[in-house]
C-alpha positions as CSV (number, residue, x, y, z in Angstrom):
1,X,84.6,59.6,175.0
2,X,86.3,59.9,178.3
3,X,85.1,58.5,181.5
4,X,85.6,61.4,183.3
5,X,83.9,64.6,183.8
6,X,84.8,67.9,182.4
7,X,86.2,69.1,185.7
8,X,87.7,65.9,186.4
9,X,89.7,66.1,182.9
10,X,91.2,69.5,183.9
11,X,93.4,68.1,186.1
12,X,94.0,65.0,183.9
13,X,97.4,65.5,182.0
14,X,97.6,65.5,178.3
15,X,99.6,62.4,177.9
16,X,97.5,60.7,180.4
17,X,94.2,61.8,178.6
18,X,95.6,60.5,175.4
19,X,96.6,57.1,176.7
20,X,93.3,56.7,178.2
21,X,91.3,58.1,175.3
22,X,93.0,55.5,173.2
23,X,92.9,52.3,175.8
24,X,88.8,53.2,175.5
25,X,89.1,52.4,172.0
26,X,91.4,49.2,172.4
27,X,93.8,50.8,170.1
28,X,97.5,50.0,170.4
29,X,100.4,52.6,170.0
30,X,101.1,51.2,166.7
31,X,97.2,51.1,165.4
32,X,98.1,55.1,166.2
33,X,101.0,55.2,164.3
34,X,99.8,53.5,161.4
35,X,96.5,56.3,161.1
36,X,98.4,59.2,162.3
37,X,102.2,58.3,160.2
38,X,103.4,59.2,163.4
39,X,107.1,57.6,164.6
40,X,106.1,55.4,167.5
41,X,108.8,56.8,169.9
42,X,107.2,60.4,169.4
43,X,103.7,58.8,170.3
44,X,105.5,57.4,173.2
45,X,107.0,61.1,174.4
46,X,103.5,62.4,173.7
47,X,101.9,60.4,176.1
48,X,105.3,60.5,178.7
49,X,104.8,64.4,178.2
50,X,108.1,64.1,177.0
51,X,108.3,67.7,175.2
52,X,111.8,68.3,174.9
53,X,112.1,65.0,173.9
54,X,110.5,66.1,170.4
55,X,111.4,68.2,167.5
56,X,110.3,71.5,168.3
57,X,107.2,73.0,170.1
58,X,105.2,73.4,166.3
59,X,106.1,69.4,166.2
60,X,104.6,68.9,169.2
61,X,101.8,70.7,168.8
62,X,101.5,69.0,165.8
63,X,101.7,65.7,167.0
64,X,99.3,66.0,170.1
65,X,96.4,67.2,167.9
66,X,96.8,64.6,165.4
67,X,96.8,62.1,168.2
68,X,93.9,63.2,169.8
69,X,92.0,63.0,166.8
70,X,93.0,59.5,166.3
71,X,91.7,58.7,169.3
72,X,88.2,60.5,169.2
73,X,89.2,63.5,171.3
74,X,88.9,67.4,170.6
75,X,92.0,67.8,168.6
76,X,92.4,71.6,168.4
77,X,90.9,72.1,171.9
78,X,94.1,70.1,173.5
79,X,96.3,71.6,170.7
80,X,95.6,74.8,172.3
81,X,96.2,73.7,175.9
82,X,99.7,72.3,175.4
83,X,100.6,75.8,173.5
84,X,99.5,77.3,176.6
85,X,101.8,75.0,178.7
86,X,104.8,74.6,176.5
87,X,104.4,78.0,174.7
88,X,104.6,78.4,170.9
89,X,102.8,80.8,168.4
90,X,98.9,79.9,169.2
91,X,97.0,79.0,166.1
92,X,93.7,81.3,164.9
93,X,91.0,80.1,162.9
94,X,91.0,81.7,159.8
95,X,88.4,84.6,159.6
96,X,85.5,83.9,157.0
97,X,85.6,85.8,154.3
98,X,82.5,87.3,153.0
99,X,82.2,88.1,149.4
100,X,79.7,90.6,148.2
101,X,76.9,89.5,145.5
102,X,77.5,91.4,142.7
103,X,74.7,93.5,141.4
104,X,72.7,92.5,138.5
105,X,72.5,96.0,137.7
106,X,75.9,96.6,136.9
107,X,76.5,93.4,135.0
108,X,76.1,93.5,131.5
109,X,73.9,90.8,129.9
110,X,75.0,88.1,128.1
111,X,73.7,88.9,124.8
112,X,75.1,92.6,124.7
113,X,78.8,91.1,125.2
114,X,78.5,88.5,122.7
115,X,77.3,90.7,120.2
116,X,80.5,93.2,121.6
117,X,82.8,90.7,120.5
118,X,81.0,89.7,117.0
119,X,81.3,92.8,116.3
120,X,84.7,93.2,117.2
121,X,85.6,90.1,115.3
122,X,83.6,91.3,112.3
123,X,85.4,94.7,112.1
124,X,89.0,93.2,112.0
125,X,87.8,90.5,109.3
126,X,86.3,93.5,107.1
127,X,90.0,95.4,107.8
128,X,92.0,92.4,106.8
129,X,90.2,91.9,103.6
130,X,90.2,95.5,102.3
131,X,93.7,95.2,103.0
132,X,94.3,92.1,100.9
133,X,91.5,93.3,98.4
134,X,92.9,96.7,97.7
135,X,93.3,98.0,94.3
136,X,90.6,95.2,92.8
137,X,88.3,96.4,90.3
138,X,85.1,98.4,91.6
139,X,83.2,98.0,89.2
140,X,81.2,100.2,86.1
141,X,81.2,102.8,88.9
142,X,83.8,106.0,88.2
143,X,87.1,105.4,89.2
144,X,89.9,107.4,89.5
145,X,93.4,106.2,88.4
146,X,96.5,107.0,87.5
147,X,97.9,105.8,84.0
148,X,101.7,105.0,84.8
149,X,103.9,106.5,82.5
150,X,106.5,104.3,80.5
151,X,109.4,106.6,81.8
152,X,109.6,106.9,85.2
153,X,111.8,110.1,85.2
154,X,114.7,109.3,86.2
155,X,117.7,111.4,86.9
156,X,120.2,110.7,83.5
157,X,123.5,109.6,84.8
158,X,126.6,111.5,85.6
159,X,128.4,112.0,82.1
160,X,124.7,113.4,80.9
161,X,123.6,110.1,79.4
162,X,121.5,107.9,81.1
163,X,122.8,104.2,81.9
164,X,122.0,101.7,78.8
165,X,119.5,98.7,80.1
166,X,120.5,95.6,79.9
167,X,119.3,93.1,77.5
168,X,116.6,91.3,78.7
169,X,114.5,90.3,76.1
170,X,113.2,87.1,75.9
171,X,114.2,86.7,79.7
172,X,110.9,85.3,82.2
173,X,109.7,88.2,84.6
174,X,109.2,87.1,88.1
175,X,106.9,89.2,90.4
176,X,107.5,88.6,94.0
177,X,104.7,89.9,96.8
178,X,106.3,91.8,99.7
179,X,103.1,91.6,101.4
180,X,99.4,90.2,100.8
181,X,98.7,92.0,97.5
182,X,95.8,91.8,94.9
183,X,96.9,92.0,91.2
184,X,95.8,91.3,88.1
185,X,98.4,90.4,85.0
186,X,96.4,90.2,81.0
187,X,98.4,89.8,78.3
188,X,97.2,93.3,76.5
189,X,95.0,96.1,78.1
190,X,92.2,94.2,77.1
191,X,93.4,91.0,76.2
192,X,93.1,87.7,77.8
193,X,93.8,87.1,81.5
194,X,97.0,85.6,82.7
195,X,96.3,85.5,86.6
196,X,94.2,87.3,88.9
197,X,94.1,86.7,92.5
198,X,95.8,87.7,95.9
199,X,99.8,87.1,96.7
200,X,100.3,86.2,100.0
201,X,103.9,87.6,101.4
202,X,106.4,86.1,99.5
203,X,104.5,84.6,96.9
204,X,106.1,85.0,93.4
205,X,104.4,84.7,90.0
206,X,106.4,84.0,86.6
207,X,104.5,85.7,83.5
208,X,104.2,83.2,80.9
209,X,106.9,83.2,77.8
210,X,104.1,83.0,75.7
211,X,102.6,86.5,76.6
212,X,103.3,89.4,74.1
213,X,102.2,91.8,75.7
214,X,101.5,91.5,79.3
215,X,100.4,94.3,81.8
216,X,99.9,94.9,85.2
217,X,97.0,96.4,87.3
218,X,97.2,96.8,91.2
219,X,96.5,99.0,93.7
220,X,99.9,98.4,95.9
221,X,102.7,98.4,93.5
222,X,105.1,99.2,96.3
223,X,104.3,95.8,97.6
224,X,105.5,94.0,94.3
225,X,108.9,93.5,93.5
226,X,110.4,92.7,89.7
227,X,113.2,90.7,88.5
228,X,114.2,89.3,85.2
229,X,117.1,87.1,84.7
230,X,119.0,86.8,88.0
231,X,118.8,90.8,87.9
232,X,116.5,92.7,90.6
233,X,114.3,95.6,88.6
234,X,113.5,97.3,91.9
235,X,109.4,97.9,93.0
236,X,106.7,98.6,90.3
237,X,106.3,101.9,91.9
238,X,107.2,103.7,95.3
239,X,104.2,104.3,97.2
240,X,100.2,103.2,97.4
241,X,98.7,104.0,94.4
242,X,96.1,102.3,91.9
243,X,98.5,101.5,88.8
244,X,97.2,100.0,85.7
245,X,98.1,98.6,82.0
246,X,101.9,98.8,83.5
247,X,104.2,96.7,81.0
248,X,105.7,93.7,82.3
249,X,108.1,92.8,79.7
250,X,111.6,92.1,80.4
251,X,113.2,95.2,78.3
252,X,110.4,97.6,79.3
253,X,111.7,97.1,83.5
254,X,115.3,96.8,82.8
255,X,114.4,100.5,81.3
256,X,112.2,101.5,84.0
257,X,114.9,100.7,86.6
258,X,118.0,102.8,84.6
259,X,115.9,105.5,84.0
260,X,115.3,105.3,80.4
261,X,111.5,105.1,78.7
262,X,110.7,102.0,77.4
263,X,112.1,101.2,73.9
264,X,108.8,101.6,71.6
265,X,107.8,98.2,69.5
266,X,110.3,98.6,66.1
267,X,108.1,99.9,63.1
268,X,107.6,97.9,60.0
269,X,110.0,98.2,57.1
270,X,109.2,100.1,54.0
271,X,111.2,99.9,50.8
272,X,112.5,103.5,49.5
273,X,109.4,105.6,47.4
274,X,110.7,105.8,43.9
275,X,112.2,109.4,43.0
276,X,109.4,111.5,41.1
277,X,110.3,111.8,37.4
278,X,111.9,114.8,36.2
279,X,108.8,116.6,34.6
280,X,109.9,118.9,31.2
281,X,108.8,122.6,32.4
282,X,107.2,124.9,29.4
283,X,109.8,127.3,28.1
284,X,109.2,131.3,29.0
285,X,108.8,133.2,26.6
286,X,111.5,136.1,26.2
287,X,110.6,139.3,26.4
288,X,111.0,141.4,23.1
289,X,113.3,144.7,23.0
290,X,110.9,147.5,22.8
291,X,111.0,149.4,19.4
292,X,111.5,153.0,19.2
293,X,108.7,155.0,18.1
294,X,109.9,156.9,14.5
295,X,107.7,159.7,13.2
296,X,108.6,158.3,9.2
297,X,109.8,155.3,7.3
298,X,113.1,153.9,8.1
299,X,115.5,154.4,5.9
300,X,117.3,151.4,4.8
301,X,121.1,151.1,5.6
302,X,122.9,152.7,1.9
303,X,125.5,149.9,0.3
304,X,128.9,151.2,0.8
305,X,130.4,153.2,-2.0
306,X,133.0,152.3,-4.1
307,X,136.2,153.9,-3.7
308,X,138.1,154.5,-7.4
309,X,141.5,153.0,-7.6
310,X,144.0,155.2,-6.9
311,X,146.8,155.4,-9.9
312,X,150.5,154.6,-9.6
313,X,151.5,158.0,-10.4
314,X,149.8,161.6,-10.2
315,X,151.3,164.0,-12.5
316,X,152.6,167.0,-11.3
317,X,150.4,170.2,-11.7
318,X,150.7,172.5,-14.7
319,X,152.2,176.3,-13.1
């Protein structure tokens, strides 16, 4: 505290103020400078009212109220006064700001958001697993699918022949996901399974060499692509659609991809049926000549007559 009055202190300069302020308090220039990190030759301007002899006005400014502070004296209060001396953009205190409660009326309560997002969260689990899941089987229930046929249809080639497949038997299929798909590979329609389960993008599954007859069911088939010997046999089939008991053998794709039906399974061979014996047929009996009708006895054919010799010589008649 100063030992003067109020009145008294207006006509007490700012530098003289300061030095007395801190003389009350026994501090040196450099106790000053070591609280405030204020160069001691601006302390020594401050209390010289030596304005030009600092930075700028802001600097002084500055300075002063951080001095006064240091020293127990109304730092803003004498901030203000030297702006009003030595002129400089006057500092306002910052206008409270008043924030409105909010209304507990219009907030929703905490259980109805939580519930909001479990919800939300449920749905897109339920849409990412009918995605995954399509095509499974749904049970005894009726179903309605579409039995692929072994020729796809397509267009014969340009010469009117359709393209010869290549020959792929014995070759390992390998079935490659485009996407998450759910499939299910037995080695006959009602056979044994080889794999059922979900293939993530990029996934591939090899059918076993030692299935003889393996099929496919799925329910995206555009999402599954088939290849057989370093050759690509193109999708399973173009768009969504539940397929089942589609063959996966090497030959059966190679002719599904040139647009040829599957080559059906070679039939036993039989040895030649023995020619049927030649059988003697009963002779016809030939007809008769029909007989004329005579009103008497026949009369047998007369032997030929006898002709008299003739002689060597006829005499002459008598006159």
């Amino acid at each position: 505290m100063s030992d003067y009055g109020e009145g008294e202190e207006r006509f007490v300069s700012i530098g003289e103020r300061l030095r007395r302020a801190r003389e009350a308090r026994a501090m040196s220039l450099d106790d000053v400078a070591s609280q405030t990190r204020i160069p001691m030759r601006h302390l020594q301007h401050i209390e010289l009212e030596e304005w030009d002899a600092l930075p700028a006005p802001t600097y002084a400014i500055g300075f002063t109220r951080n001095f006064a502070n240091a020293v127990g004296l109304d730092g803003p209060t004498i901030a203000n006064e030297l702006r009003d001396q030595i002129g400089g953009p006057r500092r306002r205190a910052p206008a409270p700001e008043y924030y409105e409660p909010a209304d507990p009326a219009r907030v929703p309560p905490r259980s109805l958001v939580i519930g909001v997002i479990v919800a939300a969260v449920l749905l897109v689990g339920a849409y990412l697993l009918w995605r995954n899941t399509i095509g499974a089987d749904p049970g005894p229930g009726p179903e309605q699918t579409i039995e692929v046929p072994e020729d796809n249809g397509a267009a014969p080639a340009a010469n009117g022949q359709a393209a010869a497949p290549a020959d792929l038997t014995g070759q390992a299929v390998t079935l490659t996901a485009l996407d998450g798909v759910w499939v299910r590979i037995t080695d006959g329609e009602n056979g044994p399974s080889l794999f059922t389960g979900i293939l993530s993008s990029g996934q591939t599954f090899t059918v076993p060499a030692t299935a003889t007859r393996p099929v496919l069911r799925t329910g995206r088939p555009q999402m599954l692509r088939a290849s057989a010997g370093g050759r690509d046999l193109g999708l399973i089939a173009p768009e969504e659609r539940t397929v089942i008991n589609v063959s996966l053998l090497p030959q059966d794709l190679a002719a599904r991809a040139s647009g040829q039906p599957p080559s059906a399974a070679p039939a036993p061979a039989s040895s030649p049926a023995p020619a049927p014996a030649a059988t003697a047929r009963p002779a016809r009996p030939r007809p008769t000549p029909p007989t004329s009708r005579a009103t008497g006895p026949v009369p047998a054919d007369p032997p030929p007559a006898s002709r008299p010799d003739a002689p060597l010589s006829t005499p002459p008649p008598t006159p």
